[in-house]
PASEBA-1860 file (N, C-alpha, C; in nm, 3 decimals):
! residues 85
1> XXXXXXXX> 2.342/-2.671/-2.429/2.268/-2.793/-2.449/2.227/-2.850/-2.314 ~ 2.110/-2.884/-2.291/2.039/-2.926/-2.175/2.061/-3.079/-2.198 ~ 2.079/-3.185/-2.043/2.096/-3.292/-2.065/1.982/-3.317/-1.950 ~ 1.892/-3.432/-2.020/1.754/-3.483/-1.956/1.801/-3.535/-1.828 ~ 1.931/-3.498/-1.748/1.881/-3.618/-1.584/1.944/-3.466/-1.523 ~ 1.997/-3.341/-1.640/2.027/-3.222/-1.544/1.952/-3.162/-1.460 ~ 1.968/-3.121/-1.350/1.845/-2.991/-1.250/1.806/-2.925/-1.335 ~ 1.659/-2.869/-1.326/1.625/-2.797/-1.367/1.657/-2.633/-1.340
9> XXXXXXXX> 1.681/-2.504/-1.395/1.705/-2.405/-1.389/1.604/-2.332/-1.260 ~ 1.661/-2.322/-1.129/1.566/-2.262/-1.051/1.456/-2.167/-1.042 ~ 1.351/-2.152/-1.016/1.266/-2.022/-1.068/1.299/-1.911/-1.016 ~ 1.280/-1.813/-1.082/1.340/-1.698/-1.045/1.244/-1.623/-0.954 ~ 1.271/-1.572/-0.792/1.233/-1.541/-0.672/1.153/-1.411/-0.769 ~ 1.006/-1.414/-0.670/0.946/-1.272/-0.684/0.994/-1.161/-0.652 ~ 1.022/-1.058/-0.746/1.015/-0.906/-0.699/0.953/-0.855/-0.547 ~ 1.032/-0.842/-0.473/0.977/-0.771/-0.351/0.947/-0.609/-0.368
17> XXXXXXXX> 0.819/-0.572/-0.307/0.791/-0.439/-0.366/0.809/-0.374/-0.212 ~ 0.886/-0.227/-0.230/0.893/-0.177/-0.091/0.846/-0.064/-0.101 ~ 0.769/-0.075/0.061/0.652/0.042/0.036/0.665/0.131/0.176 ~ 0.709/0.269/0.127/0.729/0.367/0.244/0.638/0.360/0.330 ~ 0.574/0.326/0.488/0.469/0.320/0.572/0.438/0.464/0.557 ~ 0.498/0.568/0.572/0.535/0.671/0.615/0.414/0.721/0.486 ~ 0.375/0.655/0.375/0.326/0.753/0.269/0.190/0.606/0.245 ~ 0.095/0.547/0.320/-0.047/0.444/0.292/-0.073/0.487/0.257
25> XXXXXXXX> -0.187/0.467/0.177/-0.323/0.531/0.112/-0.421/0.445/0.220 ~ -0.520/0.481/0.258/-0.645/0.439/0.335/-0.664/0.325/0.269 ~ -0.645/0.217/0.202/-0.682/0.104/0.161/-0.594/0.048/0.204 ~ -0.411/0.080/0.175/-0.325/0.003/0.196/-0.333/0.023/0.346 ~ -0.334/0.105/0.451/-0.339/0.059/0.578/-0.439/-0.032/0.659 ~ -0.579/0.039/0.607/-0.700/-0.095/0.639/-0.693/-0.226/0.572 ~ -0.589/-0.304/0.502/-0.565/-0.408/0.470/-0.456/-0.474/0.562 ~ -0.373/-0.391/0.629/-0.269/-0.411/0.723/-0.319/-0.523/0.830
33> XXXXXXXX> -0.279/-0.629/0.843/-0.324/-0.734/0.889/-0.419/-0.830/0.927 ~ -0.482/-0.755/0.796/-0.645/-0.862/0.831/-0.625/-1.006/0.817 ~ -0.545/-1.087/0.733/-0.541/-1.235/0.718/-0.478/-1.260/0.870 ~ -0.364/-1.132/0.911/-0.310/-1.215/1.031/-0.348/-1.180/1.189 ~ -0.441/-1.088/1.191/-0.478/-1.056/1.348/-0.638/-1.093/1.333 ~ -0.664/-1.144/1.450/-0.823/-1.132/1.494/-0.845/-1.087/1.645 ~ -0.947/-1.014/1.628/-1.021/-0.987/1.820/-1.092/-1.044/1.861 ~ -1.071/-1.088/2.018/-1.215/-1.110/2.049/-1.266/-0.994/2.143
41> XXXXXXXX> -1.385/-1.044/2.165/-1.461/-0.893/2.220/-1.578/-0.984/2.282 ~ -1.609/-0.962/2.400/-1.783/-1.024/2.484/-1.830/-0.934/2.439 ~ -1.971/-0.991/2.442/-2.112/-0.967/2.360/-2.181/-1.100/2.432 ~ -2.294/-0.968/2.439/-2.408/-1.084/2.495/-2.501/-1.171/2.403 ~ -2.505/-1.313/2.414/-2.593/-1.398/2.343/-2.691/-1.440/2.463 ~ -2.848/-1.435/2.391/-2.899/-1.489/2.466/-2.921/-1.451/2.643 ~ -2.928/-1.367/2.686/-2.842/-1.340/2.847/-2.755/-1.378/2.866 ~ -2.673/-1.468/2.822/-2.520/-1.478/2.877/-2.410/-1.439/2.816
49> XXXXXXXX> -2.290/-1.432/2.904/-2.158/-1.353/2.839/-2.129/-1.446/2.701 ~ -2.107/-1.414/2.591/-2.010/-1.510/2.479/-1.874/-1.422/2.435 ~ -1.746/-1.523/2.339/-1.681/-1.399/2.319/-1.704/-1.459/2.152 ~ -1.686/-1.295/2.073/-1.702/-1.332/1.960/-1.572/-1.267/1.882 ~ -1.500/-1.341/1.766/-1.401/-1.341/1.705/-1.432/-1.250/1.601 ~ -1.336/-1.158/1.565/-1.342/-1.076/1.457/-1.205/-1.081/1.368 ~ -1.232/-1.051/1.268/-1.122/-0.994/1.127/-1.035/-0.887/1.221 ~ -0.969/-0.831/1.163/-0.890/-0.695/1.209/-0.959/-0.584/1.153
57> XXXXXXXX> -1.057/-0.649/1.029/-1.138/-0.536/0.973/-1.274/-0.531/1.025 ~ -1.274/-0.589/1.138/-1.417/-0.586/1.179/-1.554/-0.707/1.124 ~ -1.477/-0.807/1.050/-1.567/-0.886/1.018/-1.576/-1.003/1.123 ~ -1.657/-1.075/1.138/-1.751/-1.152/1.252/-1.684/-1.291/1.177 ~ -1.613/-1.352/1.283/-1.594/-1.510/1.210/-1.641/-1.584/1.264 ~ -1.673/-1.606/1.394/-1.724/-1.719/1.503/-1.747/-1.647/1.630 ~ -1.839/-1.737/1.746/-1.827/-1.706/1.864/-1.839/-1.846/1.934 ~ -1.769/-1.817/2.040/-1.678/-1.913/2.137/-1.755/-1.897/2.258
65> XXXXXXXX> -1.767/-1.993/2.392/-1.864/-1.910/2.509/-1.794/-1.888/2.600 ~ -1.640/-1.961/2.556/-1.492/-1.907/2.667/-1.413/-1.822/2.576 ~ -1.343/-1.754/2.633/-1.254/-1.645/2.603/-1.165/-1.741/2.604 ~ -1.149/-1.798/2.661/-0.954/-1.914/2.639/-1.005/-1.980/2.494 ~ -1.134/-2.038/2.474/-1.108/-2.092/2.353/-1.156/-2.009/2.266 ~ -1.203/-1.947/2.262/-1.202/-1.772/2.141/-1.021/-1.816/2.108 ~ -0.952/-1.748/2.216/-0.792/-1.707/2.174/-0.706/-1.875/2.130 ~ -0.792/-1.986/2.177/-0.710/-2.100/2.127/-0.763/-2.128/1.943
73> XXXXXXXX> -0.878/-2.084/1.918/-0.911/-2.110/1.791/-0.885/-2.017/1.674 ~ -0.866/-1.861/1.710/-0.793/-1.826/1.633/-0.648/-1.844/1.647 ~ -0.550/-1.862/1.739/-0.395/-1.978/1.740/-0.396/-2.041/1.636 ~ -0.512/-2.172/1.638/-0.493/-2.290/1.561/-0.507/-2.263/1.410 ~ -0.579/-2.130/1.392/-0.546/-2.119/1.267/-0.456/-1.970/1.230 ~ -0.358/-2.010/1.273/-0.237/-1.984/1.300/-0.238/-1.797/1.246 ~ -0.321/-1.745/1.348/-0.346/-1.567/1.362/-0.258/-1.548/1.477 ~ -0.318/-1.362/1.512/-0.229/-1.351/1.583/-0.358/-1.294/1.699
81> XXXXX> -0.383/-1.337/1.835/-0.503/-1.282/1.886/-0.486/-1.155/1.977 ~ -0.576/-1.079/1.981/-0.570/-0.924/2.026/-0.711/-0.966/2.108 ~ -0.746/-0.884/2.223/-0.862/-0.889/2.299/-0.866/-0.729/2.325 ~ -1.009/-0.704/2.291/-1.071/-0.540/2.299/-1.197/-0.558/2.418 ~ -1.208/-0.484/2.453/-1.259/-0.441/2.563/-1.360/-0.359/2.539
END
C-alpha cells in the first residue's frame, strides 16, 4: 500500500549498451565524436586569413577571424577543440 506523502519509487537507470571498439561498423566510428570535437582550420575569406570551425564530420559551423576565438567559441559550447593544419 502506497502512502500519498511517501517518495516516489526511483526510475529505473538506462541499460548501458557495450560495444567492442575492436569490431565498428563505418557508421558507428564516423559518428565517434561529432557532438563532442570540432576543428578549426584557416581558409581564406576575401584575401585574408579566417579560421573556420568544423563538426568532426566535416560539417562547417562558423568562422571566426582569430584562431583564439575560433578555439574560445567552440569551449563555450562546451566541445572539445582540435586545430588541423
Amino acid at each position: 500500500m502506497s502512502d500519498a506523502n511517501s517518495p516516489a519509487a526511483p526510475a529505473p537507470l538506462p541499460r548501458i549498451q557495450r560495444i567492442d571498439i575492436r569490431h565498428l561498423s563505418t557508421e558507428q566510428l564516423a559518428g565517434l565524436g561529432v557532438s563532442q570535437i570540432a576543428y578549426v582550420r584557416p581558409v581564406m575569406m576575401n584575401g585574408t586569413v579566417a579560421y573556420a570551425i568544423h563538426a568532426a564530420d566535416g560539417t562547417p559551423m562558423a568562422v571566426a577571424d582569430d584562431q583564439n576565438l575560433a578555439v574560445a567559441a567552440i569551449r563555450q559550447h562546451e566541445m572539445l577543440p582540435t586545430l588541423v593544419h
